[in-house]
TIVOKE-879673 format. One line per field, with one value per residue: z, x, y of N, C-alpha, C in turn; residue number from 0. Coordinates in steps of 0.1 Angstrom, whole numbers, padded with zeros to 4 digits. Example, Ala and Ser with C-alpha at 12.3 -4.5 7.8 and 13.67 -1.06 7.14 Angstrom:
<recs>
n.Z <- c(0078;0071)
n.X <- c(0132;0128)
n.Y <- c(-0057;-0022)
ca.Z <- c(0078;0071)
ca.X <- c(0123;0137)
ca.Y <- c(-0045;-0011)
c.Z <- c(0078;0079)
c.X <- c(0132;0129)
c.Y <- c(-0033;0000)
seq <- c(0;1)
</recs>
This chain:
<recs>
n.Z <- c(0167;0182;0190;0209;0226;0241;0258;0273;0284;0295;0291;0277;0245;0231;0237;0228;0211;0213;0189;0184;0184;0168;0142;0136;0138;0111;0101;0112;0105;0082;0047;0031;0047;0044;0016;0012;0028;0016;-0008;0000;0016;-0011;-0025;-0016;-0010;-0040;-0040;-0028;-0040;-0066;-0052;-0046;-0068;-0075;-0064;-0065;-0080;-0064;-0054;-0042;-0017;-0030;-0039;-0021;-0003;-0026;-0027;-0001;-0001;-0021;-0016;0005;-0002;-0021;0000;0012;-0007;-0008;0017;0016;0005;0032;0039;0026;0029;0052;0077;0088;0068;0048;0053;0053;0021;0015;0020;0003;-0013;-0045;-0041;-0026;-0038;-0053;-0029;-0012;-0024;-0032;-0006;0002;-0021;-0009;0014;0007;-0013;0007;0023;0007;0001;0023;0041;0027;0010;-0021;-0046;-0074;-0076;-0057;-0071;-0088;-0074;-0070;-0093;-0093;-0070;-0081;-0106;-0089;-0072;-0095;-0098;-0079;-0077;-0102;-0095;-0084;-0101;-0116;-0143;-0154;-0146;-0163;-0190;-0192;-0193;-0214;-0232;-0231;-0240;-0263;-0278;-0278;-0290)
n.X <- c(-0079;-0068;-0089;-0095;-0072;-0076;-0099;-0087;-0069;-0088;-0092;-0115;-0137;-0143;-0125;-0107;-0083;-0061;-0063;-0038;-0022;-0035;-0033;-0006;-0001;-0008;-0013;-0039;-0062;-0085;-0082;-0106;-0111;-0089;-0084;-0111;-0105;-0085;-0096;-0111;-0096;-0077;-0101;-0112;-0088;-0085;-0110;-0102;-0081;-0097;-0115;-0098;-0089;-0111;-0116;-0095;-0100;-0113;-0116;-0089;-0088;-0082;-0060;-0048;-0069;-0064;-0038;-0037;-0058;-0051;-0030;-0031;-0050;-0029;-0013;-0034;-0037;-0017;-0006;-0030;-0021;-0009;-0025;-0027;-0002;0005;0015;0040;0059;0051;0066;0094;0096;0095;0113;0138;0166;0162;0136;0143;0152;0129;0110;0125;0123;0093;0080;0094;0082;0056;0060;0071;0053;0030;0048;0050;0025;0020;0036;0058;0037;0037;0023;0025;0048;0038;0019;0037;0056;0031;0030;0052;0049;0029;0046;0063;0050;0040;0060;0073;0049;0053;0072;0071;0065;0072;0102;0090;0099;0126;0112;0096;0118;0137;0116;0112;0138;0139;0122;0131;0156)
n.Y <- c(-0296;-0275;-0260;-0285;-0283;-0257;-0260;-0276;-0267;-0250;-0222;-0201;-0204;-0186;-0163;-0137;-0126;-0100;-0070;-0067;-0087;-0104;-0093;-0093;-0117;-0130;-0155;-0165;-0156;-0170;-0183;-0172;-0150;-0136;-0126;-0109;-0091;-0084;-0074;-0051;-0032;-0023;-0019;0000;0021;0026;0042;0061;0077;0084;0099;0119;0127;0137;0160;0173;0196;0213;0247;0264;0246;0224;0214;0204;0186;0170;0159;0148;0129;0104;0106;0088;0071;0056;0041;0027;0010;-0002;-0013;-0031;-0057;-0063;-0082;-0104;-0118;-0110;-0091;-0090;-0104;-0093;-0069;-0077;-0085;-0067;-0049;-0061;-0066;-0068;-0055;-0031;-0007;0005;0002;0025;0048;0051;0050;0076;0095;0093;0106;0135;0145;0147;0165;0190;0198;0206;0219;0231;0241;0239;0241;0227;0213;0198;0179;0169;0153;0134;0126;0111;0094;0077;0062;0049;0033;0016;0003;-0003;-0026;-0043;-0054;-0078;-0093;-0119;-0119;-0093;-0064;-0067;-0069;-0047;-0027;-0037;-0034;-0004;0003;-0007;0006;0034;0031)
ca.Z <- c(0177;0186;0203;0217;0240;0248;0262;0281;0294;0303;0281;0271;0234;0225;0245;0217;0210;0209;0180;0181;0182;0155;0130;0139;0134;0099;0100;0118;0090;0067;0034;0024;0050;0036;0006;0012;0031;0005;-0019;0005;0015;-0018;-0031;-0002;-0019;-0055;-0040;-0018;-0051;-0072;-0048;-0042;-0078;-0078;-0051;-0074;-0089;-0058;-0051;-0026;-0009;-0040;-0044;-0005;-0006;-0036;-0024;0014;-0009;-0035;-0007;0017;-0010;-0026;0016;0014;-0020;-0008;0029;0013;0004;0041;0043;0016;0027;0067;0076;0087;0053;0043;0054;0052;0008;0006;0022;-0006;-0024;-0054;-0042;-0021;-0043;-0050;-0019;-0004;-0037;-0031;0011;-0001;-0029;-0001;0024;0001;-0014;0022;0032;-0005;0006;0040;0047;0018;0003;-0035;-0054;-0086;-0069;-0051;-0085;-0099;-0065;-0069;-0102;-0086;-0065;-0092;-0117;-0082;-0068;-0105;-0104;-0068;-0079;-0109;-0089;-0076;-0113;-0122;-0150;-0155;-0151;-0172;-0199;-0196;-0197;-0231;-0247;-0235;-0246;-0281;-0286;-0277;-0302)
ca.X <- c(-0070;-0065;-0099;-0092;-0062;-0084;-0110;-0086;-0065;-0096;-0091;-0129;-0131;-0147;-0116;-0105;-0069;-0057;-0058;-0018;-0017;-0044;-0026;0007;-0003;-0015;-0022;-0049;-0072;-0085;-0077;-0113;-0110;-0077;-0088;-0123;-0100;-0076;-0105;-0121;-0087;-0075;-0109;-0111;-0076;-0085;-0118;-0101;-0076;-0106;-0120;-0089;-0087;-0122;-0114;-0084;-0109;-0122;-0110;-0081;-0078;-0088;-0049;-0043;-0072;-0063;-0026;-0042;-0064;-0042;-0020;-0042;-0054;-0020;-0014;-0047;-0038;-0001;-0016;-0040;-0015;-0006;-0037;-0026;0002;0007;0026;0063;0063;0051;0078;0107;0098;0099;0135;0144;0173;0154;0129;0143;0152;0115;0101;0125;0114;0082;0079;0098;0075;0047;0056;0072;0041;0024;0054;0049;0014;0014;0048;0062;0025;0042;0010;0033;0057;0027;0016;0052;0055;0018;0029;0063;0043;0022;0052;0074;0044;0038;0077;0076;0046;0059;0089;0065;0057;0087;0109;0082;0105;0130;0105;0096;0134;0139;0106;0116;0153;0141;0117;0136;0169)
ca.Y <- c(-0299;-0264;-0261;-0295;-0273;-0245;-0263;-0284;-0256;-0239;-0209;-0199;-0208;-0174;-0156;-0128;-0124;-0083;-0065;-0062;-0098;-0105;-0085;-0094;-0133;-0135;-0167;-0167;-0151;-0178;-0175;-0162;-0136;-0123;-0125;-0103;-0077;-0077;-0061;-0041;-0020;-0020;-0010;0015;0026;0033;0049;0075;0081;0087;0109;0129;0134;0149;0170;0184;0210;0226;0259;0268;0238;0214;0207;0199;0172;0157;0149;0134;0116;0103;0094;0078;0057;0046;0037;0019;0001;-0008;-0022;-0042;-0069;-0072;-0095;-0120;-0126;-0110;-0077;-0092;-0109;-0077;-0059;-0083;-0087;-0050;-0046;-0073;-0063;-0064;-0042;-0020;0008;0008;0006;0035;0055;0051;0060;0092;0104;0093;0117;0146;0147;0159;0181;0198;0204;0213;0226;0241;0250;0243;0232;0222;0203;0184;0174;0163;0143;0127;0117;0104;0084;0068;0057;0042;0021;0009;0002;-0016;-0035;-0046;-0061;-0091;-0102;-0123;-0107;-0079;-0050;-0069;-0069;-0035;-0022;-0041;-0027;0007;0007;-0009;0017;0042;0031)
c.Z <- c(0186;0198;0211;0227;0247;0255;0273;0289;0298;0303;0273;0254;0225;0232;0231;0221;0205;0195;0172;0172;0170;0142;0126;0134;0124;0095;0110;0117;0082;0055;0028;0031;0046;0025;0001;0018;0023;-0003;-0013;0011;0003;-0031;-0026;-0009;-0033;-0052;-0037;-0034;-0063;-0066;-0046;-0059;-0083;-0071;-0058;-0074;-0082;-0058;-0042;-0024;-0016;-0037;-0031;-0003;-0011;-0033;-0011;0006;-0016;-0027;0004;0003;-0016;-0013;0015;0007;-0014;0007;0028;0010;0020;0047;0037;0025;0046;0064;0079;0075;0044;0040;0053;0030;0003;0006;0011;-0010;-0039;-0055;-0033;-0020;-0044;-0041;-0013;-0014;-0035;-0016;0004;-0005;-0016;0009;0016;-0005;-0003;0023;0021;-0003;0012;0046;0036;0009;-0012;-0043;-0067;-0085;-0056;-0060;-0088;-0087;-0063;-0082;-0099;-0081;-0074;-0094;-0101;-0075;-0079;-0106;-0089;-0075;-0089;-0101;-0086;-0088;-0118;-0135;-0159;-0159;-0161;-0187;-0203;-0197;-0206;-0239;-0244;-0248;-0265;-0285;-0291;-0291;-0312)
c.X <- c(-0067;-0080;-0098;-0083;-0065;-0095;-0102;-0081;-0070;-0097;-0111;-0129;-0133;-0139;-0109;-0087;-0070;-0056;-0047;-0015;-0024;-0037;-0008;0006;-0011;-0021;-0031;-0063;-0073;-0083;-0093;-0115;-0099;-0079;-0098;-0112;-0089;-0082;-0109;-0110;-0082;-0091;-0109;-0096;-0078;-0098;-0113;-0088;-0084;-0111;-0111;-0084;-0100;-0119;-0102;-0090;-0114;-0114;-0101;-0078;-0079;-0074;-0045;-0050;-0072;-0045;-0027;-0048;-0061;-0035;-0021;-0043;-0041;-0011;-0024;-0039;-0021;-0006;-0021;-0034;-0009;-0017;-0035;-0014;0013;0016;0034;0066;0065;0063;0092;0105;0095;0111;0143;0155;0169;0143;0130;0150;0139;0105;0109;0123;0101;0074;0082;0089;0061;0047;0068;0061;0035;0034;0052;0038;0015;0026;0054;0051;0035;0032;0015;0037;0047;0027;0027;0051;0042;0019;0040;0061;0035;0032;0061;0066;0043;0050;0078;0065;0047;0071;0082;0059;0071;0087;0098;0092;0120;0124;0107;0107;0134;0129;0108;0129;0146;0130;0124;0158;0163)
c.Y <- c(-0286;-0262;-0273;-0284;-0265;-0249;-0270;-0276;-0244;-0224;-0207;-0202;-0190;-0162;-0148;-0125;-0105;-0082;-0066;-0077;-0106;-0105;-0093;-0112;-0133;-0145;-0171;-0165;-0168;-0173;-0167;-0146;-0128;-0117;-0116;-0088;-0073;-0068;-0047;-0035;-0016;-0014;0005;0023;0034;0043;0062;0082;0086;0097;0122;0138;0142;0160;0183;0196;0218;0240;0264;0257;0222;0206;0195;0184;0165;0149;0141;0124;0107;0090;0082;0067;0048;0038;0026;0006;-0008;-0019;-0031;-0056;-0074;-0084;-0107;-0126;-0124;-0096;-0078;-0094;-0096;-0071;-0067;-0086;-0073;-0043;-0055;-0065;-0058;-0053;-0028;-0003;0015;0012;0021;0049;0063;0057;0072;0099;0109;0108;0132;0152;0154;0169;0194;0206;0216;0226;0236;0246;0252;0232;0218;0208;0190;0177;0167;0155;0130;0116;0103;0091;0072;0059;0050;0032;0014;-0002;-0009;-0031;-0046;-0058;-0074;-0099;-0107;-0121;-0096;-0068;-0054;-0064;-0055;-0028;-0025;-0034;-0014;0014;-0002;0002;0032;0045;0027)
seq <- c(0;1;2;3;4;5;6;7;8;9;10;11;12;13;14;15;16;17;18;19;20;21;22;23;24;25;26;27;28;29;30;31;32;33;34;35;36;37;38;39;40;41;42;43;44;45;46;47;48;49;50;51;52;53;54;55;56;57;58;59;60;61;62;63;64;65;66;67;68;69;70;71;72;73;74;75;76;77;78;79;80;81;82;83;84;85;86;87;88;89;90;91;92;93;94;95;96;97;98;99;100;101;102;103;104;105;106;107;108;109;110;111;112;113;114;115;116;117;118;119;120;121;122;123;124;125;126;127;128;129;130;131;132;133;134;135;136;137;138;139;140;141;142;143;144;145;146;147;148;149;150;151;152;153;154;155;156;157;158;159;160)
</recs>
């Protein structure tokens, strides 16, 4: 029906919608193309985290590209779900109540991490922030598996008494 409109209102059918507007209208991806860019940013994600952790070991500036890298990729990996399910949705089920201890957690570590680098040059405190980042994406994504971090609360607190 939709090409039925565009052909009537003389709109070309092969007339390309903006970028902006592409993105911004999620539904307009079929579901196997969300689905294929879901892998391929979130692979692209764990790849550049893999590489940032080889990168650790170089010399000098080993540390600096392993927290761009790290962080680029846990960027990548977080992104990648705006394909499933659109990037308003996106961003209106990360302000949730429920997860928006997590999510503002998790931005933070994001970009303390770089200023640790770059601005205050504290190799350490990159590291403790890289790990930060790890355990607060685990902790957002966790939030989207119903009672998940329930769970894990009880099996800590019973191990732990």
């Amino acid at each position: 029906m939709d090409k039925l409109r565009r052909v009537l209102s003389g709109r070309e059918e092969n007339e390309e919608l903006g970028l902006t507007a592409q993105v911004l209208d999620g539904a307009s991806l079929s579901f196997g193309t969300r689905v294929k860019w879901f892998f391929i940013c979130f692979a692209a994600g764990i790849l550049c985290s893999i590489l940032g952790t080889a990168l650790l070991f170089l010399p000098k500036t080993g540390i600096k590209l392993f927290a761009v890298f790290y962080t680029l990729g846990n960027i990548a990996a977080l992104s990648s779900t705006c394909f499933l399910m659109g990037p308003l949705k996106q961003l209106k089920r990360m302000f949730e109540p429920t997860r928006l201890i997590a999510t503002i957690l998790m931005l933070l570590f994001l970009v303390l991490t770089l200023c640790a680098v770059f601005w205050w040059n504290k190799k350490g405190l990159a590291i403790i922030f890289c790990i930060l980042q790890f355990f607060s994406l685990t902790w957002y994504s966790i939030s989207y598996i119903p009672f998940a971090r329930d769970a894990i609360i009880k099996c800590f607190t019973s191990c732990l008494s």
